[in-house]
N, C-alpha and C positions, 0 to 999 in steps of 0.2 A: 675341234671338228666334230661334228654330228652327221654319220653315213644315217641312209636312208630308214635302214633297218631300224638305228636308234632311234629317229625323229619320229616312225611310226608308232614303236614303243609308248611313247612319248605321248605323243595324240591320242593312242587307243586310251592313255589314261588320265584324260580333260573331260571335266565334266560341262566346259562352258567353251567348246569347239562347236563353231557357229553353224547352224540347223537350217534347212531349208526353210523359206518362209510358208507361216503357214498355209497363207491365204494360198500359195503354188500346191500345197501339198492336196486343200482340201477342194480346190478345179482340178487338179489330175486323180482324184479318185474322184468327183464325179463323173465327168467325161468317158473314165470307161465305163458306167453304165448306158447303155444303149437305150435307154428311158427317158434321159437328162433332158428336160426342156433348155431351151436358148436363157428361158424367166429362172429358172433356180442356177446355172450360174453366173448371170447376170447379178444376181441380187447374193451372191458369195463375194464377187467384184466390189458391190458398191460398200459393202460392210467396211471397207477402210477408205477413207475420203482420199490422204496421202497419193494410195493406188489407183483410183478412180482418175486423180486429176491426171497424172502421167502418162495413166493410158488414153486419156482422152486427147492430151498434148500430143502423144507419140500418135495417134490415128489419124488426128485432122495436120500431120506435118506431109510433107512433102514423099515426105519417104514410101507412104503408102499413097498418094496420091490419088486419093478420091475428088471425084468431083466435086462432091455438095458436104459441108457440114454435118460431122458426125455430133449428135448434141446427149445423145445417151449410152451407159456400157453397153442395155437391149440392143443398140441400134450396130455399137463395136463387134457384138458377138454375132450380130447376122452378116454383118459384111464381113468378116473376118474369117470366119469359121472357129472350130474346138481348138485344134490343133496351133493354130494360129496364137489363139486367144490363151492357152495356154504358156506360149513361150512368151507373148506379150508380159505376163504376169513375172513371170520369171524373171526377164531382163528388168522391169521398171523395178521391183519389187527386191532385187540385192541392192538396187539403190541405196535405197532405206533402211537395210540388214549392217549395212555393211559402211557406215556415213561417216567413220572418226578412225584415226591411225596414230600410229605410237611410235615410228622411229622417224626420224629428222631430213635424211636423206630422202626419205619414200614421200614424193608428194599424190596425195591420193585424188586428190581433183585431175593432176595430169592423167594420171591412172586408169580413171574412167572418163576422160575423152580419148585419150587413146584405145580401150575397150570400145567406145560407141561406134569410133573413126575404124576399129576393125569389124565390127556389125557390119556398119556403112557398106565398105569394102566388099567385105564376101558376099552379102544381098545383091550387090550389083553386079560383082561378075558372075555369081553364079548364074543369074540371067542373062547377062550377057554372052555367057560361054554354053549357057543352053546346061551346066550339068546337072542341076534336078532335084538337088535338096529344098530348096526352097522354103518352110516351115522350120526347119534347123540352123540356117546360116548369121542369121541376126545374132539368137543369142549364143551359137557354136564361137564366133568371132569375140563377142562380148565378154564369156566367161574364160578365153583362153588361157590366160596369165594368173586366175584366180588364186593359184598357188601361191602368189603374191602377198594376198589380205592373209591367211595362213602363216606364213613367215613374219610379216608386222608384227601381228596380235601376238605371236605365241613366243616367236624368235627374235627378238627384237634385238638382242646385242648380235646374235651373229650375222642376221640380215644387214645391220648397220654397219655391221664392219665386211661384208661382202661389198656393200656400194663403195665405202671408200678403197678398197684394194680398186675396184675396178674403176676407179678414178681417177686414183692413182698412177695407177698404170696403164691407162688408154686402154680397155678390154672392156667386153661389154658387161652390165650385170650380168648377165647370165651365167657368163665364163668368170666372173666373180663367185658367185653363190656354188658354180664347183668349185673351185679352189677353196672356197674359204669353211665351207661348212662341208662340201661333201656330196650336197644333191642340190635339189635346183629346183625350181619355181612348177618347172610342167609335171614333172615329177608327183609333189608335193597338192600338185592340182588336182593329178588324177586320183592319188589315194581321196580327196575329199569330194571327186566327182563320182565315187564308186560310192561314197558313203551316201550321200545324197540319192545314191539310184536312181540317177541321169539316164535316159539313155545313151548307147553303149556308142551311139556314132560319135555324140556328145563327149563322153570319156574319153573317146579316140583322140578329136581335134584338141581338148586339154594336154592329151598326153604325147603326142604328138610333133605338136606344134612346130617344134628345134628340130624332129628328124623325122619330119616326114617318109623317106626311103624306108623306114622302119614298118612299111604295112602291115595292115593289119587285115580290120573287112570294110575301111572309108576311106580308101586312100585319096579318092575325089574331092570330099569334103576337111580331110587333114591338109591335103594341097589349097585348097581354099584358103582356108585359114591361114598355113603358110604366110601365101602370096600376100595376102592383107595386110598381115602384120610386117612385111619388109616394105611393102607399100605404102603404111601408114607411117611408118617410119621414116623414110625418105619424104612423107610429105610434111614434117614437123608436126603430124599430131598427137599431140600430149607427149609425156614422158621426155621431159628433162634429164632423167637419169641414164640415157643411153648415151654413152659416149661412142660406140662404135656402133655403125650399122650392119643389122644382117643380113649373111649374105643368101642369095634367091639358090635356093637349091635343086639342083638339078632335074631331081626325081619329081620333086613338084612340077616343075616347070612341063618335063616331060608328060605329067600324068596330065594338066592343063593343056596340052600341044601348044605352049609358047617357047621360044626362046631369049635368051637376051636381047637377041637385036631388038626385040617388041618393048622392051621396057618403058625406054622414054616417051614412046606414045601413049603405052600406059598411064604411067603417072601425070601426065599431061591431063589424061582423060578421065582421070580418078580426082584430080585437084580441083576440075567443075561438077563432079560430086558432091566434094564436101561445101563449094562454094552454093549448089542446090539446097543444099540440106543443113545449114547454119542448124534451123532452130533444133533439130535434132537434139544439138550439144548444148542446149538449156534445160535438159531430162537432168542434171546433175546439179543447176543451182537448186 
């Protein structure tokens, strides 16, 4: 078993723990220049082709639901805005960081449809419920579990023998990954969402995720995410490796003003979301 303390250890001393991508790092230090033309990061975007097509797929999809054909990144960063164009880069761009996995049980294709399907999710209620993150929820949803790719890469035997206890024994991975090593995936997230220098809502909804009631200073945007992820759950996207579903917690639900009784119209109304938004989940072939 490996407590948290040691796995930290452990990370602090890898020299090939996976780096925010560049192309993210060198749009968010320009964008805080208050000088930054639309044309100079436009033209940081197009320098990887990869990212360019993604973001073009991901803008002319559904999900942002523009009228007329976006045909340039110029044209993605004026409809879009910084801030926007930003986490854009982000989500399409761990794509590409992050493409190959090493333990047997971990299917990583499910992995991130399941991440898109929790994007999906909090984008839409957040509007829906009117709470006002907006620029955050896509990839706050996206990167929640990232803890995950961390365990693969670095922990591979005890990841692997986390999924089968929890297979095992009808329990979820999650409540595998304590048992078996000691900590656990959000955990695990948020030390590398600190390293990354995320912002701190972003940390939150990584770190989060499982306990919501744990507030902190998002607890809006941690309930989001939350609610997504039992949602996408129950609606079969991605992730094979859940044997048990989790369950809607309370304090979420409270901080959302929903209760149980709303669920099944939920998922109902969440399920012709994803039925809108297929091509979304070709961001991954």
């Amino acid at each position: 078993m490996v407590d948290l303390d040691e796995m930290v250890r452990i990370l602090d001393g890898l020299d090939d723990l996976p780096t925010l991508p560049t192309i993210y790092v060198e749009i968010s230090k320009q964008i805080r220049d208050p000088k930054v033309s639309v044309s100079e990061v436009a033209r940081v975007i197009e320098m990887d082709q990869a990212i360019t097509s993604k973001i073009l797929r991901l803008v002319n999809s559904s999900f942002f639901g523009f009228s007329r054909q976006v045909t340039s990144i110029r044209q993605a960063v004026v409809l879009l805005g910084f801030s926007t164009v930003q986490n854009t880069v982000l989500s399409v761009s761990v794509f590409e960081s992050f493409a190959t996995n090493n333990v047997k049980g971990f299917n990583l294709k499910e992995f991130w449809k399941h991440s898109i399907g929790c994007g999906l999710l909090c984008t839409t209620l957040d509007k829906k419920m009117n709470v006002g993150y907006q620029d955050e929820t896509f990839v706050a949803g996206l990167l929640h579990d990232i803890g995950k790719i961390i365990l693969d890469h670095h922990f591979e035997k005890e990841f692997e023998e986390a999924l089968t206890y929890a297979k095992t024994n009808g329990v979820s991975p999650y409540e595998g990954e304590r048992v078996v090593i000691g900590s656990s995936h959000d955990e695990i997230g948020e030390y590398l969402a600190e390293k990354w220098k995320l912002p701190y809502a972003l940390v939150e909804a990584v770190a989060l995720h499982h306990h919501p009631g744990n507030i902190r200073g998002n607890p809006k945007l941690v309930s989001l995410v939350h609610l997504s992820d039992c949602l996408a759950h129950r609606l079969g996207c991605g992730y094979s490796d859940n044997y048990v579903l989790p369950e809607f917690d309370p304090h979420a639900l409270e901080e959302l003003d929903l209760n149980e009784e709303m669920i099944p119209d939920l998922i109902e109304e969440m399920k012709q979301v994803f039925d809108d938004n297929l091509e979304l989940f070709k961001l991954i072939d």
